[in-house]
C-alpha positions in Angstrom: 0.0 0.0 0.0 1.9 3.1 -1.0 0.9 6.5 1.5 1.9 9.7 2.0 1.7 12.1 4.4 0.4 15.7 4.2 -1.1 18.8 6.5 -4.7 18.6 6.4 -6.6 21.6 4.6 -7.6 23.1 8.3 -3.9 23.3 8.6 -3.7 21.5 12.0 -3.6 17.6 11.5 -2.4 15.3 9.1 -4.3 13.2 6.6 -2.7 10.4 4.6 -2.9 9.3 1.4 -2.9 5.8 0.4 -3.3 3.7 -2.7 -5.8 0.9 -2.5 -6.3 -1.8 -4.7 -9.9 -2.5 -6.2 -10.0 -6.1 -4.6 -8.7 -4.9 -1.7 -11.3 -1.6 -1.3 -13.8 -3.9 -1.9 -13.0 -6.5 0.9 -12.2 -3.4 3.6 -15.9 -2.2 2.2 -17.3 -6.1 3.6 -15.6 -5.4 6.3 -17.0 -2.4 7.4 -20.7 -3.6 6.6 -20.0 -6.9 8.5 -19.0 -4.7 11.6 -22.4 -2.5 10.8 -24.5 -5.5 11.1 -22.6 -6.5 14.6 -23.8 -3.1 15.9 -27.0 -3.7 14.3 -27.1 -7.3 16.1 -26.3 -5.4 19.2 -28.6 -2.4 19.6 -28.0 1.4 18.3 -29.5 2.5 21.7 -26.2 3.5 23.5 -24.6 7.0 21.8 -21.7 5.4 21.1 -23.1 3.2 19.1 -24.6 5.8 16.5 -21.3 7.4 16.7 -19.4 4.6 15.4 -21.8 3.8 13.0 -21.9 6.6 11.8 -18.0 6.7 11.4 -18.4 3.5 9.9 -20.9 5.1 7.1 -18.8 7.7 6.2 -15.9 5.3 5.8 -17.3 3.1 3.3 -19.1 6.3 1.8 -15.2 7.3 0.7 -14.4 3.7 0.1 -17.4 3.3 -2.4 -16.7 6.4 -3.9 -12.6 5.3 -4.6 -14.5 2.5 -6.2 -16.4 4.5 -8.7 -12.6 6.3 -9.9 -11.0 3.3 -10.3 -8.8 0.2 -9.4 -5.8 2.1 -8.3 -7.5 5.3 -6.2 -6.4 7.2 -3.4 -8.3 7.2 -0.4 -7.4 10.4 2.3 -7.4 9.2 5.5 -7.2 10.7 8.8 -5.8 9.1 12.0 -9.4 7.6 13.2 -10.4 6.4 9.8 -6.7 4.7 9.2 -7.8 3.0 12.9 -11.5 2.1 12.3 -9.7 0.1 9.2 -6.8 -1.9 11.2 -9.2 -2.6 13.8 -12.1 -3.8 12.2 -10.6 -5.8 9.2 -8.7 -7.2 11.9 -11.4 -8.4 13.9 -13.4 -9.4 10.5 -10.3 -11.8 10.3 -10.1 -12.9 13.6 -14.4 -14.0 13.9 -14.2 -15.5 10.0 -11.1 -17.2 9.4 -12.4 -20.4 11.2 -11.5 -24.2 10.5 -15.0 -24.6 9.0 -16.1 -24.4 5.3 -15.4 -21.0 4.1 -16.7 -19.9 0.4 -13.9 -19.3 -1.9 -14.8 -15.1 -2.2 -14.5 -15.7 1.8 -11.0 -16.9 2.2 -9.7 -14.4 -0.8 -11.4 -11.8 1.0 -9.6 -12.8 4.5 -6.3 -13.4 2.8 -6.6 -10.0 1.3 -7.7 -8.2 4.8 -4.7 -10.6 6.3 -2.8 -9.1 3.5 -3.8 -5.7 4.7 -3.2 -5.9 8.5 0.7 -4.9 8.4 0.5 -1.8 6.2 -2.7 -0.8 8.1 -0.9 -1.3 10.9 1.8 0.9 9.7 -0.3 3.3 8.9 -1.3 3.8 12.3 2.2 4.3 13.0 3.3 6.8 11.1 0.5 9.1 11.7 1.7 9.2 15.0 5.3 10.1 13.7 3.8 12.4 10.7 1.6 14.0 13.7 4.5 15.1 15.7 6.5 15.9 12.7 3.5 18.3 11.5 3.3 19.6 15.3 7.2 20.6 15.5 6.7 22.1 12.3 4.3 24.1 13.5 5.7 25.6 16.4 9.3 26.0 14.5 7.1 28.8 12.6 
């Protein structure tokens, strides 16, 4: 996954900007609707909840709209969103990838998220490091 690192139009954080596969847009989309449903299964009663759902909506709003440019599109992320994704394509991973029968679109799309858990991961990482970066930057001016 190739990213970059830039100041964020409000000129305070950082947002990054990474290159997605198709395939793997697509699986990170499942992913996200799979966690939906689990707060759906749950209850939308408690606030946070609705909040994260409605994280979760805007997320795969950008994903589905990468979707619509094209196979190699660049998402902008910020910090939460690049953490929404390693967290929930990594527990989509951890509740699927069972010892039982498993479709064939299944286990691609697990081997993709698998795939996906070190440069997500990564991600997280450096927008820690790009976010301090950014901050001594600013108060160098």
């Amino acid at each position: 996954m190739e990213r970059s690192y830039r100041i964020a139009p409000d000129g305070r954080s950082v947002v990054c900007y990474a290159v997605v596969g198709q395939e793997e847009n697509e699986s990170l989309g499942e992913a996200l609707a799979w966690r939906r449903e689990e707060i759906g299964r749950h209850g939308i009663e408690e606030a946070e909840a609705v909040l994260e759902l409605r994280a979760l909506m805007t997320l795969d709003d950008l994903l589905a709209a990468e979707r619509e440019i094209g196979p190699e599109a660049t998402l902008t992320l910020t910090r939460e969103q690049a953490r929404l994704l390693c967290q929930i394509s990594g527990a989509y991973v951890t509740e699927r990838d069972t010892d039982s029968y498993q479709p064939p679109e299944e286990r691609d799309r697990i081997a993709r998220l698998r795939a996906l858990a070190g440069p997500l991961m990564d991600l997280c990482c450096e927008f820690a490091a790009a976010e301090e970066e950014a901050r001594e930057q600013l108060l160098a001016v």
